[in-house]
C-alpha positions in Angstrom: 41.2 39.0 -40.7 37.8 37.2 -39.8 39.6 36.0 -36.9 40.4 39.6 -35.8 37.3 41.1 -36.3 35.4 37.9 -34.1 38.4 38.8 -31.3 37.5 42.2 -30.8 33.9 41.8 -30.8 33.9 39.4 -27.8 36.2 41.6 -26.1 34.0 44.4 -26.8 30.9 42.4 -25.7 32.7 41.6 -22.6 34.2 45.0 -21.6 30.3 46.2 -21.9 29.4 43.5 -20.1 32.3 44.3 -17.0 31.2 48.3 -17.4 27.1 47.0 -17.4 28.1 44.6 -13.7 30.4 47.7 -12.4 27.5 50.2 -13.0 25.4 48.0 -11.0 23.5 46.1 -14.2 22.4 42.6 -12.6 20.6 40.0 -14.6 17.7 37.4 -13.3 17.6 33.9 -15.0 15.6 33.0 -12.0 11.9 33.1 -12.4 11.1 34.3 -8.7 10.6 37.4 -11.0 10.7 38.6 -14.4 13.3 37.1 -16.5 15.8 40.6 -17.3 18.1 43.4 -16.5 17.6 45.0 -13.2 19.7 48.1 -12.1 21.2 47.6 -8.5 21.1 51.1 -6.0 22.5 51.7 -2.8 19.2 52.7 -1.1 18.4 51.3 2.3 16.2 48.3 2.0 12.9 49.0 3.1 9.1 46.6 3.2 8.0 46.5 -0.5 11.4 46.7 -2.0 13.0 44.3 -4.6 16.7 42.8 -3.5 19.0 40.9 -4.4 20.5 38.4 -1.2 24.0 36.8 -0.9 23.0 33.6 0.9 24.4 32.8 4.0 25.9 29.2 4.5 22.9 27.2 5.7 22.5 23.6 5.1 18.6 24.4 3.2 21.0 26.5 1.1 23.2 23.8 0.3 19.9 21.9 -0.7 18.2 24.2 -3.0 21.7 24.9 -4.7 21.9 21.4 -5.2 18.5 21.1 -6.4 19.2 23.9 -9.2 16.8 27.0 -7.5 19.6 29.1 -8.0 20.2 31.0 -11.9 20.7 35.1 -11.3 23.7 34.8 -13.7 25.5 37.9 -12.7 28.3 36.2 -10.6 29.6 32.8 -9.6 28.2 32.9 -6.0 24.4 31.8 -5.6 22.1 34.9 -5.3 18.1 35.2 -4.4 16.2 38.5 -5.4 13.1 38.7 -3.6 11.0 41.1 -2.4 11.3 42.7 1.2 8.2 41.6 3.0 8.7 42.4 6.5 11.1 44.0 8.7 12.6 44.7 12.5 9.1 45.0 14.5 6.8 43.3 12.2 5.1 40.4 13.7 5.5 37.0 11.1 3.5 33.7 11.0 4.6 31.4 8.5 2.2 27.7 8.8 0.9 25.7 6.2 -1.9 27.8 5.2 0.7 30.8 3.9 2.7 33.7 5.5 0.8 36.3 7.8 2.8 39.8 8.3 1.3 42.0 10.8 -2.1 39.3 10.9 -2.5 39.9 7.0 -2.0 36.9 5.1 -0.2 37.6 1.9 -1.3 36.5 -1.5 0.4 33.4 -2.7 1.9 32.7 0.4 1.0 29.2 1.0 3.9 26.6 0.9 4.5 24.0 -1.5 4.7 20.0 -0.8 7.2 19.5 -3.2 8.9 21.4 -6.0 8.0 21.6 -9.7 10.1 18.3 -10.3 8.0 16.7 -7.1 11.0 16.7 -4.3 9.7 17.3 -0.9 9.8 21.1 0.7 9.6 21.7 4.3 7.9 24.8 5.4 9.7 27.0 8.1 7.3 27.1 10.7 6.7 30.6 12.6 4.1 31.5 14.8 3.7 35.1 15.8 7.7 35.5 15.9 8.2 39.3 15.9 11.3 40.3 13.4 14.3 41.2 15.5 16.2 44.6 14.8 18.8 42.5 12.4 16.2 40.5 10.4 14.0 40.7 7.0 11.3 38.1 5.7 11.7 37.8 1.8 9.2 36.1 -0.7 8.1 36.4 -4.3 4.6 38.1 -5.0 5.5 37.3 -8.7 5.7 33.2 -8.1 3.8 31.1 -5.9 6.1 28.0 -6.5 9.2 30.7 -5.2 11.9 29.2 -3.2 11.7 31.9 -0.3 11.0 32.8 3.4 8.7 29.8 3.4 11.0 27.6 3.4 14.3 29.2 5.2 12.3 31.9 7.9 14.2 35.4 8.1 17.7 36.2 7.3 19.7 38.6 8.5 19.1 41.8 6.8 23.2 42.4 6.0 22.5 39.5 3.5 20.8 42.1 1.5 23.1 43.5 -1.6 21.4 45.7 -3.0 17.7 47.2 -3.8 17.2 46.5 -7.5 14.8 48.4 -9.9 13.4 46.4 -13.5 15.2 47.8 -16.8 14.6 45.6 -19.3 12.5 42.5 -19.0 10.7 39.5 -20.3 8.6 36.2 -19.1 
């Protein structure tokens, strides 16, 4: 009977999970933000917005999946969320000193030598590159030591998922 009752409860837990992912429920185990429950909408992305990004396959992607940057927990596939700092027309610099979007230098911005466990990072280099139609810078204004557009430029802006609002969430 004990056996029964511990069945149904994971199968419960589980069906609330599937209903929580198909109502767009997405968790972040990353700490590029708050660790939590973020609720995913189908509004166009636009500067300022938090995302969540299906990561193209890049060889820098390859690297920081194999260095263990990657722990949004919601699906199989590696996933970033970020935050949408620039877009098509905005004019980027990315150098050693930080990232520069429209000649303002935002907070936090400057790259990293190496990681928390010491590895090497490379910035992405820019200088006055203006965004193309198709393209979107992402960072963190949560995390200096974020894995973002400092270190792999823009992406294409279809790599976007989904804008994602904070529900429930802890540091």
């Amino acid at each position: 009977m004990r056996f029964r009752a511990a069945t149904l409860g994971l199968v419960v837990v589980f069906l609330l999970g599937c209903a929580g992912i198909a109502s767009g429920l997405r968790y972040n185990g990353s700490h590029s933000f708050p660790l939590g429950f973020y609720l995913a909408s189908n509004k166009r992305p636009q500067r300022g917005d938090l995302v969540t990004v299906s990561l193209p396959e890049l060889p820098i992607f390859e690297l920081a999946k194999a260095r263990g940057y990657f722990d949004v927990a919601y699906s199989p596939a590696a996933h970033l969320m970020k935050r949408v700092a620039a877009t098509a027309g905005d004019r980027v610099t990315i150098d050693l000193a930080g990232v520069q979007v429209n000649g303002i230098r935002l907070a936090n911005s400057a790259p990293l030598p190496c990681d928390l466990a010491g590895r090497p990072l490379q910035p992405y280099i820019l200088k006055d590159h203006f965004l193309g139609p198709d393209e979107v810078l992402l960072m963190s204004d949560y995390n200096p030591a974020s894995f973002d557009s400092r270190y792999f430029g823009p992406l294409n802006a279809t790599t976007i998922e989904a804008v994602v609002k904070a529900v429930l969430t802890w540091n």
